[in-house]
C-alpha positions in Angstrom: 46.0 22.8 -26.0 48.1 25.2 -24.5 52.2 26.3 -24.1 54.9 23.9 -23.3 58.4 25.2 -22.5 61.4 23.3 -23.9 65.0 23.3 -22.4 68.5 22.2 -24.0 71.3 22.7 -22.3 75.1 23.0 -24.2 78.3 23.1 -22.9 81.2 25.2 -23.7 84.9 25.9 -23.1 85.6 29.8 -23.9 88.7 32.2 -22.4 87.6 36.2 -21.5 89.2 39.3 -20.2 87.3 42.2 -18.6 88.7 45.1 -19.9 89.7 47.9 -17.4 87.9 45.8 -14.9 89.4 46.1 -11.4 89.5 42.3 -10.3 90.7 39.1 -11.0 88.5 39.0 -14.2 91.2 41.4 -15.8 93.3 38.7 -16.4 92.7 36.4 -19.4 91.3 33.6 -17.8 88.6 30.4 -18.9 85.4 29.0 -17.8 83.4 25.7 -18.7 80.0 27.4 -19.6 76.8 26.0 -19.5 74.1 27.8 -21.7 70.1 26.8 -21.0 68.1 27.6 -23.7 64.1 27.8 -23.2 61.6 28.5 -25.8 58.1 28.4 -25.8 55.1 27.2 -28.3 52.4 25.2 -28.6 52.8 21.2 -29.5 52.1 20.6 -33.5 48.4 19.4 -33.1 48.6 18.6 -37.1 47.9 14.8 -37.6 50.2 15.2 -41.0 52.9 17.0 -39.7 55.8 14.7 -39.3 56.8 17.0 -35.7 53.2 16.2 -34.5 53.0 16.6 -30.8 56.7 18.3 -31.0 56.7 22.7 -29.7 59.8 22.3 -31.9 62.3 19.3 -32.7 65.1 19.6 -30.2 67.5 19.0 -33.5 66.7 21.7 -35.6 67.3 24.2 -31.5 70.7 22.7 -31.2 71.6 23.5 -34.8 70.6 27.1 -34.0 72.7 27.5 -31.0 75.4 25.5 -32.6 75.6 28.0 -35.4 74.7 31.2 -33.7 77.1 30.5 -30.3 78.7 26.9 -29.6 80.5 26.7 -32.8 81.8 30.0 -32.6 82.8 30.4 -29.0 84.4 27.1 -28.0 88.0 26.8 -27.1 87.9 30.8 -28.1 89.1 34.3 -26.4 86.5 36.6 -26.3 87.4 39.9 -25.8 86.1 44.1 -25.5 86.7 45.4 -29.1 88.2 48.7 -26.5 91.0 46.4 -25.4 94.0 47.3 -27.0 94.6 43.7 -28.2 96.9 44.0 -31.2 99.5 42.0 -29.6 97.6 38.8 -27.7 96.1 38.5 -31.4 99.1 38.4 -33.2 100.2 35.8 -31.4 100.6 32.8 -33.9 98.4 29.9 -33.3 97.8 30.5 -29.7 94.8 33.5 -30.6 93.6 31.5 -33.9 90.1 31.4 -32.3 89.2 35.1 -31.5 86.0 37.5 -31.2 86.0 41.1 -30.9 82.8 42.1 -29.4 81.1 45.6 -29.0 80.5 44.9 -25.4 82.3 44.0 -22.2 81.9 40.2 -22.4 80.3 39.3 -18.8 78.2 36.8 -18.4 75.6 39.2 -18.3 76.3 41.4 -21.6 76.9 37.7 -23.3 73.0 36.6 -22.6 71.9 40.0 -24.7 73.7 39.0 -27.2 72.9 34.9 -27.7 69.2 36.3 -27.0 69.4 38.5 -30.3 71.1 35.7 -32.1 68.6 33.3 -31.1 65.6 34.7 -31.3 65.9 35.7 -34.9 66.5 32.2 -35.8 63.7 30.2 -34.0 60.5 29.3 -36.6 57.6 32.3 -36.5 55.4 30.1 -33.5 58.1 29.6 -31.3 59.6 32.1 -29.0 62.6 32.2 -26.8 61.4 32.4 -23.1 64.6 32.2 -21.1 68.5 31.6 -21.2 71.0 31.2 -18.2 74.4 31.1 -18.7 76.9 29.3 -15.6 80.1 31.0 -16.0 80.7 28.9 -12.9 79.5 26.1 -11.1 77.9 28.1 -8.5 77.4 31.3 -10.6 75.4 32.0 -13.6 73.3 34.8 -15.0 69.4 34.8 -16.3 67.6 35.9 -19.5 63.7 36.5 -19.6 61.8 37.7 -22.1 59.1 38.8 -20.0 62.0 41.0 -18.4 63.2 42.4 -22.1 60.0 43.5 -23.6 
C-alpha cells in the first residue's frame, strides 16, 4: 500500500491585535478562521484492527485540535505577551477568554505554533503534512512540513 493524506477542516471565531504593527491590524479586531489540518500515513492493513483501512480515525484528529487549538481559541483575544495589556485584561467579563503568546499572533506565527501543538499529539505512524489557516475569506497562510524540516 502506500500514503494517503487526510484533511479536517474546523472553524473558529478568535479576536487579535498586532502589536506595534503600523496598519489596521493594530486595532483589536476578529476573524472567522478556518484551520485545514493534513496528516499523512498509511491505511491500517491489520484485518483485527477495529480502524482497518483507516490512516487515522477522523475522531480521535478532531479531539486533537479541539484540545490543542479550537477549544482554546474560540470567542478568545489573542494577544503579543510585549503588549502592554494590563488594562484590556482587567476588564471584567469582556477579556474572560485571553492568551498571552510569545509571538506576534499573525496568521503566519499562529501556524508554527498549532504545528508544534499538533504534531506532538498525532499517534507515532502518522505525521502532519500541512496546515492553512484563512484569516479571511480570500486570505490565508500555509504550513508544510516538507518546508520545516
Amino acid at each position: 500500500m502506500g500514503k494517503i493524506r487526510l484533511t479536517k477542516e474546523f472553524r473558529f471565531e478568535m479576536a487579535h491585535a498586532l502589536w506595534n504593527y503600523d496598519g489596521l491590524c493594530k486595532n483589536i479586531h476578529g476573524h472567522s478562521y478556518i484551520l485545514a489540518v493534513t496528516v499523512i500515513g498509511e491505511p491500517i492493513a491489520d484485518e483485527n484492527n477495529v480502524k482497518l483501512g483507516m490512516v487515522m480515525d477522523f475522531g480521535d484528529l478532531k479531539r486533537i485540535v479541539h484540545e490543542e487549538i479550537v477549544d482554546r481559541l474560540d470567542h478568545c483575544i489573542v494577544i503579543n505577551k510585549k503588549a502592554p495589556s494590563e488594562q484590556l485584561l482587567s476588564l471584567p467579563q469582556m477579556s474572560d477568554r485571553h492568551e498571552l503568546v510569545d509571538y506576534q499572533p499573525t496568521c503566519e506565527n499562529m501556524l508554527f505554533d498549532f504545528a508544534d501543538r499538533i504534531k506532538h499529539r498525532l499517534p507515532e505512524n502518522i505525521q502532519l503534512f500541512s496546515l492553512k489557516l484563512n484569516e479571511t475569506a480570500n486570505s490565508y497562510a500555509e504550513w508544510f512540513a516538507s518546508d520545516n524540516e
